[in-house]
Legacy VTK file of the C-alpha trace (Angstrom):
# vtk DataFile Version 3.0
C-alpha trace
ASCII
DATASET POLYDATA
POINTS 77 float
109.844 111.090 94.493
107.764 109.836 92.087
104.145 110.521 91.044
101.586 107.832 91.557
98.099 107.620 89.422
95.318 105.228 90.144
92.521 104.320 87.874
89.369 103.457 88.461
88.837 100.732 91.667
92.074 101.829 92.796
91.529 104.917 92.511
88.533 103.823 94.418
90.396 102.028 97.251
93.021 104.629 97.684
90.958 107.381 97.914
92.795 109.994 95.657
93.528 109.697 92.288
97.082 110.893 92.510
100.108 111.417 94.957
103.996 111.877 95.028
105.710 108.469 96.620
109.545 107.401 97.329
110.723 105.799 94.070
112.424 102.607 94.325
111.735 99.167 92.861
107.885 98.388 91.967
107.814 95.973 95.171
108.671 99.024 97.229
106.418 101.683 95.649
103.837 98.775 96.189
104.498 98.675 99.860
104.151 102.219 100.529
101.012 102.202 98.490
99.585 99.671 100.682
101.227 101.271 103.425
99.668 104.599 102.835
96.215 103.047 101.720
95.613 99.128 103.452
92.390 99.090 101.191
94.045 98.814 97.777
95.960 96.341 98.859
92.804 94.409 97.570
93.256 95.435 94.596
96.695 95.946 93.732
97.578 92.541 92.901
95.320 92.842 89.849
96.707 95.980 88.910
99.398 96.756 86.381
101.895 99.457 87.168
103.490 100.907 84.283
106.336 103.397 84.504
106.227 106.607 82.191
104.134 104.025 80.055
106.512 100.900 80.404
105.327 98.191 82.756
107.648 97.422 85.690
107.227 94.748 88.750
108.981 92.591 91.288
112.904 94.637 91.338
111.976 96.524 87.952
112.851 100.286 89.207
110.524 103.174 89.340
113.084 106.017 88.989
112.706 109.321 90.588
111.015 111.737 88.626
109.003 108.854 86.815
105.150 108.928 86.635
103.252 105.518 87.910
100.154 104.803 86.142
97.906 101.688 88.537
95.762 100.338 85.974
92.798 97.520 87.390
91.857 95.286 84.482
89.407 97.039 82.489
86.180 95.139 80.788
84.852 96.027 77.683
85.567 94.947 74.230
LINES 1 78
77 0 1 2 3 4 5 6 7 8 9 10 11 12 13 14 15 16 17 18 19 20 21 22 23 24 25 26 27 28 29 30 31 32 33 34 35 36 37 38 39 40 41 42 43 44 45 46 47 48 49 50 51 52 53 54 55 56 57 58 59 60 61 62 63 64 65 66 67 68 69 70 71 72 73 74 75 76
Protein backbone atom coordinates (compact mmCIF):
# COMPACT_ATOMS: atom_id res chain seq x y z
CA UNK A 1 0.00 0.00 0.00
CA UNK A 2 0.92 3.26 -0.48
CA UNK A 3 -0.31 6.62 0.87
CA UNK A 4 -1.94 9.02 -1.49
CA UNK A 5 -2.12 13.06 -0.82
CA UNK A 6 -4.08 15.47 -2.91
CA UNK A 7 -3.70 19.16 -2.98
CA UNK A 8 -5.88 21.61 -3.51
CA UNK A 9 -8.60 20.92 -6.69
CA UNK A 10 -7.81 17.44 -6.27
CA UNK A 11 -8.13 17.36 -3.14
CA UNK A 12 -11.29 19.03 -4.16
CA UNK A 13 -12.43 16.39 -6.69
CA UNK A 14 -11.53 13.44 -4.60
CA UNK A 15 -13.10 14.41 -1.69
CA UNK A 16 -10.43 13.54 1.03
CA UNK A 17 -7.22 14.81 1.28
CA UNK A 18 -5.50 11.53 1.91
CA UNK A 19 -5.87 7.63 1.55
CA UNK A 20 -3.78 4.32 1.46
CA UNK A 21 -3.86 2.81 -2.39
CA UNK A 22 -2.20 -0.47 -4.08
CA UNK A 23 1.27 0.66 -5.18
CA UNK A 24 2.28 -0.17 -8.57
CA UNK A 25 3.38 1.92 -11.54
CA UNK A 26 2.02 5.71 -11.61
CA UNK A 27 -0.46 4.59 -14.56
CA UNK A 28 -1.93 2.12 -12.09
CA UNK A 29 -2.10 4.23 -8.90
CA UNK A 30 -3.76 6.68 -11.48
CA UNK A 31 -6.41 4.20 -12.36
CA UNK A 32 -7.44 3.36 -8.99
CA UNK A 33 -7.52 7.01 -8.20
CA UNK A 34 -9.92 7.56 -10.88
CA UNK A 35 -11.39 4.41 -10.07
CA UNK A 36 -12.05 5.27 -6.51
CA UNK A 37 -12.94 9.02 -7.34
CA UNK A 38 -14.38 9.44 -11.39
CA UNK A 39 -14.32 13.29 -10.57
CA UNK A 40 -10.56 13.82 -10.41
CA UNK A 41 -10.18 12.22 -13.28
CA UNK A 42 -10.72 15.91 -14.49
CA UNK A 43 -8.11 16.90 -12.99
CA UNK A 44 -5.51 14.44 -12.80
CA UNK A 45 -4.05 14.91 -16.07
CA UNK A 46 -2.82 18.32 -14.90
CA UNK A 47 -1.53 17.00 -11.86
CA UNK A 48 2.00 15.99 -10.99
CA UNK A 49 2.53 12.94 -8.85
CA UNK A 50 5.68 12.86 -7.11
CA UNK A 51 6.89 9.87 -5.12
CA UNK A 52 8.48 10.50 -1.55
CA UNK A 53 9.27 13.91 -3.37
CA UNK A 54 10.57 12.46 -6.80
CA UNK A 55 8.19 12.77 -9.72
CA UNK A 56 7.14 9.47 -11.33
CA UNK A 57 4.60 8.76 -14.45
CA UNK A 58 3.67 6.44 -17.27
CA UNK A 59 5.66 2.77 -15.82
CA UNK A 60 7.78 4.92 -13.22
CA UNK A 61 6.92 2.72 -9.92
CA UNK A 62 5.27 3.92 -6.82
CA UNK A 63 6.77 1.40 -4.33
CA UNK A 64 4.97 0.13 -1.37
CA UNK A 65 5.44 2.04 1.58
CA UNK A 66 6.04 5.27 -0.61
CA UNK A 67 4.02 8.50 0.02
CA UNK A 68 2.18 10.11 -3.28
CA UNK A 69 1.96 13.74 -3.22
CA UNK A 70 -1.02 14.98 -6.40
CA UNK A 71 0.00 18.39 -6.94
CA UNK A 72 -2.59 20.67 -9.54
CA UNK A 73 -0.54 23.48 -11.04
CA UNK A 74 -0.42 26.16 -8.63
CA UNK A 75 -0.67 30.12 -9.72
CA UNK A 76 1.07 32.67 -8.09
CA UNK A 77 4.41 34.17 -8.58
Amino acid sequence: MITVRYFAAAAEAAGVDTEPLPSGSADEVRAAMIGAHPAIGAVLGRCALLADGVRVEGSDDVPPGATLDVLPPFAGG
